[in-house]
Each structure stands twice: as C-alpha cells, then as structure tokens.
N, C-alpha and C positions, 0 to 999 in steps of 0.2 A: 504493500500500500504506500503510496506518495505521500507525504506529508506536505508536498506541493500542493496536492489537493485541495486543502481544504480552502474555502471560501472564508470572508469575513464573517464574524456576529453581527448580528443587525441590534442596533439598540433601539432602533422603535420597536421590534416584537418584543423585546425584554420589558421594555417599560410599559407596552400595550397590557401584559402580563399583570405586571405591579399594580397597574389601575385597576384592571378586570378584580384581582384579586381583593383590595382597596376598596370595593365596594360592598363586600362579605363582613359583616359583624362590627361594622359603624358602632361604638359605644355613645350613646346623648350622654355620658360624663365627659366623653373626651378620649380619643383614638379608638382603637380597636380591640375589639373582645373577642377571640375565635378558641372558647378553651378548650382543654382536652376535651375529646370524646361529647363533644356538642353538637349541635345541628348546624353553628357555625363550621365548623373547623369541617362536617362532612361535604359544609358544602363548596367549600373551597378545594375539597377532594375529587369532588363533581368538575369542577371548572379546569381542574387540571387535567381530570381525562379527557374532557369537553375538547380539550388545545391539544391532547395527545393524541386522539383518533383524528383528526386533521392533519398530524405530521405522516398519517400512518401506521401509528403504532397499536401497538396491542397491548390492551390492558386489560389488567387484574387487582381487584384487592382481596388481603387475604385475615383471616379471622378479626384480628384486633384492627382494622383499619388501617393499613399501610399499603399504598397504592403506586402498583408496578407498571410500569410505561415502557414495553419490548422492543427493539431495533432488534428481531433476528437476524444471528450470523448465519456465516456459509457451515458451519460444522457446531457439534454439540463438545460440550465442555464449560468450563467454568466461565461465570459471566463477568463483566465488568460493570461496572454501577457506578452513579454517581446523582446526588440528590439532597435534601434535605428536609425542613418541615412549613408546616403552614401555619399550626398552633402557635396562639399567643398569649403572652398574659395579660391579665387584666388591664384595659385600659394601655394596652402596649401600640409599638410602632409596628408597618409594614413592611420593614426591608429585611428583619430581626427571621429567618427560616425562608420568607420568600424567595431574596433575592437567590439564593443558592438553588432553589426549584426555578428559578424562570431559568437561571444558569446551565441546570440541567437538562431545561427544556430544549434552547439551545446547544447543548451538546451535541442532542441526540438530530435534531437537523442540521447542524453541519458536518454527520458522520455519512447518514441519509446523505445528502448530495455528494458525500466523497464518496459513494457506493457501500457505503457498509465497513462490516467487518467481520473478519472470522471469527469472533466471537459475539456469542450477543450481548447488547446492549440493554443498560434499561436505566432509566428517571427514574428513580423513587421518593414517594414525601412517606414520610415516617409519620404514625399516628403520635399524640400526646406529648411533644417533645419539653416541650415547658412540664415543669415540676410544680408550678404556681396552684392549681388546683388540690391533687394529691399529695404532694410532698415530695414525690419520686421521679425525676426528668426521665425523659428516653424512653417511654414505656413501652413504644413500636419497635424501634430496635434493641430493647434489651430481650423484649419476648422474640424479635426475628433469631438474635446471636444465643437465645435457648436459658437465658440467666436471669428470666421473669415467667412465672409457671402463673396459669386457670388460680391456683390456690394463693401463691401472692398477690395477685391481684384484690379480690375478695377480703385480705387483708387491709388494703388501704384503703381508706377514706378521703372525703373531699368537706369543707367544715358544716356542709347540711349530713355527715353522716354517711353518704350514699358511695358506692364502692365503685372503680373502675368497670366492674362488670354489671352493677346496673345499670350506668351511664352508660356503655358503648352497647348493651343490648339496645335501649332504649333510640340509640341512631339505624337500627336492622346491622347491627354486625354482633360476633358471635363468639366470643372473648372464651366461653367455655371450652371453645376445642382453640385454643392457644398453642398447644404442641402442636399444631398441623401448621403451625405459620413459622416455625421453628427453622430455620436453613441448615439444610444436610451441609455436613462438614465437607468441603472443599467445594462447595457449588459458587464461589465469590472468588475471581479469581484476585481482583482489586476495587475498591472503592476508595470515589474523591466525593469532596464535600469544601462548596462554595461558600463564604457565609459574610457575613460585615464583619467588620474588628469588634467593637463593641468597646473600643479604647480609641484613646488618642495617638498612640505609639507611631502607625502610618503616615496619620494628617501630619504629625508635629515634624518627622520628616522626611513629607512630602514623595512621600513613598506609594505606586499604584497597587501594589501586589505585596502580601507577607505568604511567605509558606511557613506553617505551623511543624515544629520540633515538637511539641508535647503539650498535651492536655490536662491541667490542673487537675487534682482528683479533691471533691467534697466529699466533709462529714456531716450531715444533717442532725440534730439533736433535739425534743424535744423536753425542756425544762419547767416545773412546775413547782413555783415556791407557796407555800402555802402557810398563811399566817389567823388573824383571827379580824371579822369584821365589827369594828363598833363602831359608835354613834359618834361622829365625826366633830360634834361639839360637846360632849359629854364625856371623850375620852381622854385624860392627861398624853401630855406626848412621851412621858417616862414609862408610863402602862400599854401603849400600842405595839401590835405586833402585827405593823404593818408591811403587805406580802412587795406592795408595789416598791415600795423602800426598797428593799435590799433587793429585789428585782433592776431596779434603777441603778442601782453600784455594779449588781453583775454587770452590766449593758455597758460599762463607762471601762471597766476592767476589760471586755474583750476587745473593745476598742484600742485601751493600751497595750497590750498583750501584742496583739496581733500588729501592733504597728511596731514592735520590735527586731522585723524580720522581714526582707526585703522583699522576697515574693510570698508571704504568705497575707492572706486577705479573711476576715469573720467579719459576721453581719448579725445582729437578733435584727430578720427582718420582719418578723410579726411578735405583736405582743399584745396578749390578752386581760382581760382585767375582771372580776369578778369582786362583789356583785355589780361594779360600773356602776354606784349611785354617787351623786356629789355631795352627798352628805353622812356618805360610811366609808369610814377606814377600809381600802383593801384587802380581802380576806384571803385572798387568792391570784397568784400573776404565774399566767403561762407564757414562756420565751419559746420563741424559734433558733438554733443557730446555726448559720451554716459557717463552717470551718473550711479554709482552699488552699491547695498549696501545688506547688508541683514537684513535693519533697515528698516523698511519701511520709517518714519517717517523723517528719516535725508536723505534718498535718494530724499524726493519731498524741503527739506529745502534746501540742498545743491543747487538743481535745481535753486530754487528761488531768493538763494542770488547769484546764478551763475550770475544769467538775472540784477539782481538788479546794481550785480559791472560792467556787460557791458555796461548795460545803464552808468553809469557815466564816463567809461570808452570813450564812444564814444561821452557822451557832450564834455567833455572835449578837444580834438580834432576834434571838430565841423563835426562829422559823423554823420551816420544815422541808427540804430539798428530796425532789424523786425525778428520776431522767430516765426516756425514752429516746434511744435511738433508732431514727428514721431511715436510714439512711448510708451505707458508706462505701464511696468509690477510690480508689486507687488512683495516683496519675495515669497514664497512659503516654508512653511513649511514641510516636510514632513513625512507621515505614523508610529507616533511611534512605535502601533502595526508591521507595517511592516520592522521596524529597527532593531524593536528589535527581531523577527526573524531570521533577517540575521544575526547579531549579536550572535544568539545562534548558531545557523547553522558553522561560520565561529567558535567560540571558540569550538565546538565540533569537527570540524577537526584540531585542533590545530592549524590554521592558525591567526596570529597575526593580527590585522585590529587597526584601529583610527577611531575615528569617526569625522568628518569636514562639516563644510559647502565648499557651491558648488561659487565659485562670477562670472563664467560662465553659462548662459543659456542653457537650453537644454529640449527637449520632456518633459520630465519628470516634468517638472515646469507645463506646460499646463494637462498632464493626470492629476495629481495631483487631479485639481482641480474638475474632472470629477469620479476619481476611486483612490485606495487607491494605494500608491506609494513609492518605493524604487530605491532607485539607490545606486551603487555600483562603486568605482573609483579602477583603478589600476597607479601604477607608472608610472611618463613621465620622460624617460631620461632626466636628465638638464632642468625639468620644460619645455621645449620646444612643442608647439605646434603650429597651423596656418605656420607652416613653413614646407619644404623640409624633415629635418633633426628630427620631427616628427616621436619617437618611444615608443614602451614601450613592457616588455617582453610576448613571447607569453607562456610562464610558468605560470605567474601570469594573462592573459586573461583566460587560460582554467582554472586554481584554481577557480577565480571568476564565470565561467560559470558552477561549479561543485554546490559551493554555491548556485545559482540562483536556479539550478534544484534542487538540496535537500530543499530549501526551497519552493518551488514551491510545490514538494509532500507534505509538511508537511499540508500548505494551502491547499490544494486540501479540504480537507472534514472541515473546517472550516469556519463560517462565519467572514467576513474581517472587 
C-alpha cells in the first residue's frame, strides 16, 4: 500500500460532525449533558452510525453499547481500530471524546479512498466513558478488554441508586450478556485514540500534535466522616462534633499533600452534607477523592497516608472515619513501538508534536492492556475542558486524523 495515497482530511466533514453531534443533549444549565448509558449518549450513537453507513461501512453495537464502524480488509486477522467516546459529563464540553470519533471517522475515509486494507478497519465510540455518573470511567472498554463482568456492573450505582444495568437496559441494550462483548485475545491487532489535551502543555508551546508516553493511573475513594447533628444555635462550639469541620481540613490536607509532588494530582470532587439544614451542625460529610499519578507506586502511598492523616484528623475532633474504595487503576504505559510510529509519521509530515504523559483517563489506558496502543492529543484552548467553553482546533483534529491513517497503512503489513 502507498502511503502516497492517501488524500487530505477534510475539516469541514470533521466539524460538520462536531455540530451534528452538538446538537444531542443541549443542557438549559449550560453545555452538554450526554451521560453514560442515556438516551443522550445512545443517540449520538445513532448519528455516528447515521455518518458510518454513508462512508460504507458496516456497523454493529455490541451488548453494553459500544459501537463498531467496519472498513473490511482483503484477509481475516487481527483488526486495527481507532476511536473514542461521545459521553459527557454533566454540563460538559463537545470536543472532550468527540473530537477523537469525528477523527476516527475520518480515518476510516481516507483509508476507503486509499483502497483499503489488508486488515480490517473499524471506528469505535466506546459506551460510558466519563466516570461522572457511576464513579467508574471506561465502562465500554473495560467490559470490551474482559476486566468489567454482568456482576460489576450491578455493583455500581449512579446517586439516584440505579445501576449500570438498569440504565443501559433501559436504552434496549443488554449489559446482562457483557461476556459476549468481551474481545477474544489477539483479535486487536492495534488501536489509536485521538482526543484534546485537556491541559495547556501544547497551546503554551504552541505545539499541533502531543503523542502520549503514558497514562496516569486513579484511585477513586469514597470517605464518610460522621459526627453528631445539633441545633446550630443551641450548641456550644466546644460540644460540636461537627462532621463538615474536619471534612473541611481533610479537603485542604489533600490539596497540600498532593501538591508536594510534581506529577501527582487529588481532587475531593464531590462532597456531600447531611442533614444540609442551615441551622444544624453537620452530622455527617461524605468526600469523593480521586488520587492520579503516573507513579504507580506514590499514587497507592499518597492514598495511604491520605487515610492515615484522616484518621487522626477525625480522633482528634472526636468523629468517626469509614472508606470505601471505588475504584483503582494503575498507570499505563504505552506502545513504544507504536509511539514511535507516530512519531515518525508526524516528523515526516513536518508537523511538530511533544511527547507527554496523559494525568487524565481515557479508553486507551484499558485497550492498552489488551492490544498495542497509541494515542495522540491535540490542543485545548486555555487548557479548558469538562466545561461549556471546551474547544480545540479543527485544523489540528484533521492533521492528527491524517497521522493516525498514514500510520495505520504503514502497520497494516507489520507484526505489532
């Protein structure tokens, strides 16, 4: 196969994309709503296959909602993939999972006009990728790479209570047979994943292309300090055993903590209050936290002495501390072989790239560990993501999806 071949990316069908998609789960608080396992999120599963059976292609979705867009090769054998998600979080932006599926969509027609490939191709959007719901990212590809069973599922909740499997029943898909969406081992011969930075690291210098070395690994923790509610003017401030208090110091501690180490990042991004009246002492405060690092080693220490200064944290104010872990992924390292590809690919078209680690999760942590893997960032306006104002150019989306397919040919006849 030529890699002469191939044509340009077109940046009006990529942004055509972004709009189409853009008009799916409009929030009236402000940006977009498409969360896991929604009628949003299936229907922008809709729309992708809508744009995939127009390229030609052949699609599938399989139990848990994750939705396959086929470029058959000339022979059977392992496939090549590259894609990512449509889910978002609450009140999120549109470039945050899109832009990497318009990406992909265009791969898959600029391979189609180059005549193919010996192997097949396919677009995939991954169901549930935001964590923001459940507590758990990646739920399409952790159940594809076989390391989210029918019975974890059922496990998690969303804060009405309600489990991944009643929500994705509840769209007509069918979470219960989960193993049947599972990918036999060696059927992936390599997968790439396009995405925004989701930092400033590129914009600041001015860099179109990062290829990603390695993907941060999270602890997720749920914290639950529990103290005693009284009467908010009737109770001395020496007699309170107020929960939100030493909730409050934990939250200022992981802040300090975690800024003592250069790639490591903690968040309590939600935090709960009981009974939430203004005129009773907190009797009770549940913390969220998520721990990142791309150490493995300092991300379970951090953890540790997180728990260790709560605990004294809340003797000391005569509380009561109990933790639940949600959660916890390893770094991930990723494909040097397949880095350093893209790495030749992008210095062959003169396009300048950096190479960075990822402290966001994403698909691509899970294939990883299944098939060989790349992923590929473009710039985010002002570092901004999870927000409204969530952008990045679609110049530098189609450059990267030129990449993706020139590497993709060069793979084709190579073992990975």
């Amino acid at each position: 196969m030529r890699v002469g071949s191939l044509t340009k990316a077109d940046p009006h069908r990529i942004a055509r994309f972004l709009r189409e998609v853009g008009e799916i789960g409009h929030d009236p608080r402000g940006g977009w709503s498409r969360l896991a396992f929604s009628p949003e999120e299936r229907a922008a599963h809709a729309l992708f296959e809508r744009w995939a059976v127009d390229l030609g292609l052949s699609v599938r979705t399989d139990a848990v909602g994750n939705t396959f867009a086929e470029l058959t090769g000339e022979a059977p054998g392992p496939a090549l993939l590259a894609g990512s998600h449509l889910d978002t979080v609450p009140q999120g932006g549109n470039f945050d999972g899109t832009a990497g599926v318009a990406a992909a969509l265009e791969v898959a027609r600029l391979l189609a006009e180059a005549g193919g490939l010996k192997r097949d191709y396919s677009a995939v959007v991954f169901s549930g990728e935001e964590g923001a719901r459940f507590g758990v990212p990646c739920i399409g590809s952790r159940v594809a790479t076989g390391t989210l069973t029918a019975d974890t599922l059922r496990e998690l909740s969303d804060r009405e209570g309600r489990s991944p499997v009643e929500c994705a029943e509840e769209v007509g898909l069918r979470p219960e047979e989960a193993a049947e969406a599972a990918w036999p081992d060696g059927s992936v011969a390599v997968f790439l994943e396009l995405h925004i930075e989701q930092g400033r690291v590129l914009e600041s210098h001015g860099v179109p292309i990062g290829i990603v070395d390695a993907i941060a690994g999270s602890t997720r923790v749920e914290l639950t300090v529990s103290g005693h509610a009284d009467h908010s003017g009737a109770t001395p401030m020496p007699l309170r055993r107020d929960a939100l208090a030493g909730a409050s110091e934990l939250v200022l501690e992981v802040e300090r903590q975690a800024a003592a180490y250069r790639t490591t990042v903690a968040t309590v991004g939600r935090l709960e209050v009981e009974p939430g009246s203004l005129t009773t002492v907190p009797g009770l405060a549940r913390l969220f936290l998520d721990v990142r690092d791309v150490d493995s080693e300092r991300q379970r220490e951090l953890v540790e002495d997180l728990l260790d200064r709560a605990m004294r944290i809340v003797a000391r104010r005569g509380l009561q501390l109990s933790a639940e872990l949600i959660s916890d992924q390893s770094p991930v390292v990723l494909h040097k072989p397949v880095r350093e590809r893209l790495a030749r690919v992008a210095s062959g078209r003169d396009i300048p790239f950096r190479v960075l680690p990822s402290g966001a999760s994403h698909d691509a942590a899970h294939v990883a560990k299944k098939a060989p893997t790349g992923m590929l960032f473009v710039p985010s306006r002002n570092g901004l993501s999870h927000a409204p104002e969530e952008w990045s150019s679609i110049e530098d989306i189609a450059r990267g999806a030129e990449v993706m397919a020139e590497a993709l040919l060069t793979l084709d006849d190579q073992e990975i």
